[in-house]
C-alpha positions as a printed Julia matrix, in Angstrom:
60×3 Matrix{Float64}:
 -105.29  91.99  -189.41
 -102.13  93.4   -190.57
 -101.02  95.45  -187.07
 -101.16  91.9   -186.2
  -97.92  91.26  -187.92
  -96.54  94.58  -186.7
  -96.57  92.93  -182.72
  -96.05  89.16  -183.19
  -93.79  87.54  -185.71
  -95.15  86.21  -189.06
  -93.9   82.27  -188.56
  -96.19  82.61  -185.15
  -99.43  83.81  -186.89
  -98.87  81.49  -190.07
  -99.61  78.48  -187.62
 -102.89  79.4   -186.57
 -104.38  79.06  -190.1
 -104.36  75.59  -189.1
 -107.61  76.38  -187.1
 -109.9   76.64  -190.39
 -110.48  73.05  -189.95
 -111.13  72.89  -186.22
 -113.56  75.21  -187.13
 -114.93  73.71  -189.91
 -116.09  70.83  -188.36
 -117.23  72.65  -185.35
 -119.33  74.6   -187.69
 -120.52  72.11  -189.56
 -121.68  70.08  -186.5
 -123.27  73.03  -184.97
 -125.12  74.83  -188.47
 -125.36  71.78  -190.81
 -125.91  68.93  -188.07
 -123.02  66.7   -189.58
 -122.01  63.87  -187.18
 -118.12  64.06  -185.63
 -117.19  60.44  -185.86
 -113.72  59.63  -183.86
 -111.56  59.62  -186.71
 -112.44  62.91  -186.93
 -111.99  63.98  -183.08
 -108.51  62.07  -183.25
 -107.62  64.18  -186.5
 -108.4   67.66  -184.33
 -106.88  66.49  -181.69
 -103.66  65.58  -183.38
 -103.98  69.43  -185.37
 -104.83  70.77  -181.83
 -100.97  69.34  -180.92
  -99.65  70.51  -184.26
 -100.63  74.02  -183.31
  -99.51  73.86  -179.62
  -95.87  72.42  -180.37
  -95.36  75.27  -182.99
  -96.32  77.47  -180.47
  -94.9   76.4   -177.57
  -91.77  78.34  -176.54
  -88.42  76.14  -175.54
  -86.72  77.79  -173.13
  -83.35  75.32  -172.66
């Protein structure tokens, strides 16, 4: 993982450790049969954004 940082900057990579919980729940929907109420769909969706708007690039 660390020639990772040698192509993309560190402040871009940082921002997708903000998918452990998108995963989480995925995972424990999928292995532990945990039900997604839609709190929790709203609260992914809102990280979802999170990680898109640091991502996005602004080209003005």
């Amino acid at each position: 993982m660390v020639w990772v940082l040698s192509i993309y900057p560190a402040s871009s990579m940082a921002s997708f450790s903000f998918f452990a919980p998108i995963f989480g729940v995925i995972f424990g929907c999928v292995i532990l049969k945990e039900e997604i109420s839609i709190s929790i769909i709203i609260s992914l969706l809102f990280v979802s954004v999170g990680i898109y708007l640091i991502n996005v690039n602004d080209n003005k």
